[in-house]
C-alpha positions in Angstrom: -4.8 29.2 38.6 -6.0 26.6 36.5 -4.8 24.7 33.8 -6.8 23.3 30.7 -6.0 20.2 28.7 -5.7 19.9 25.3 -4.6 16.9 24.3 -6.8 14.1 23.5 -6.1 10.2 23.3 -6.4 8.1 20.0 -7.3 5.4 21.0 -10.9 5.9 20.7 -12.5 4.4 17.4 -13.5 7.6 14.9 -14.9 8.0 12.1 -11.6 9.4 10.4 -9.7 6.9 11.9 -12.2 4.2 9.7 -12.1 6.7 6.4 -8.3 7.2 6.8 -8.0 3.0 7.0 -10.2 2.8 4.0 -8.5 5.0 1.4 -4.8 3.3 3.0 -6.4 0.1 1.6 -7.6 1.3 -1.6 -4.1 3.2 -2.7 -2.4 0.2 -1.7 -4.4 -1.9 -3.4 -4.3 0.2 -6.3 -0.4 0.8 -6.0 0.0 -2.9 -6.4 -2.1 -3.4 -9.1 -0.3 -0.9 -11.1 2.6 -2.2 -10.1 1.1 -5.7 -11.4 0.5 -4.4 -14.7 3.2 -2.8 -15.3 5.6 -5.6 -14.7 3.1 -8.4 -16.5 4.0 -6.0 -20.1 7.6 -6.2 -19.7 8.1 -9.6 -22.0 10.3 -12.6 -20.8 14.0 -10.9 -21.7 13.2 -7.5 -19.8 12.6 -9.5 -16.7 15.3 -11.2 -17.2 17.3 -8.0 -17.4 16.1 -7.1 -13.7 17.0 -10.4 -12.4 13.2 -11.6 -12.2 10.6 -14.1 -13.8 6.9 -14.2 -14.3 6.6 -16.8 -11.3 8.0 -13.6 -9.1 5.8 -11.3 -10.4 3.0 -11.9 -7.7 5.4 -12.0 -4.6 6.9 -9.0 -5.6 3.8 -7.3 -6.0 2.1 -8.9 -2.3 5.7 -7.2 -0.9 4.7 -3.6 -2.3 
């Protein structure tokens, strides 16, 4: 009897393992832009309300 293997290893660099890093970067990217925006239109009092101020805006968005 014999048996046949199916199972592969990942290791080895592929071309969906490049596209699949590629749009991960770009959604994040574009996740923390929007995330960017939308907290640079809240005004001063709003931010407040959250317990933040503008000078947290950007490590709050490098976190995300």
């Amino acid at each position: 009897m014999s048996a046949f293997e199916t199972t592969r290893t990942t290791a080895s660099f592929t071309f969906q393992n490049l596209a699949s890093s590629v749009v991960a970067s770009i959604a994040s990217w574009n996740d923390a832009r929007v995330t960017r925006n939308a907290l640079a239109k809240l005004s001063d009092r709003e931010l407040d309300d959250i317990g933040l101020c503008r000078g947290d805006l950007e490590f709050i968005v490098a976190r995300t």
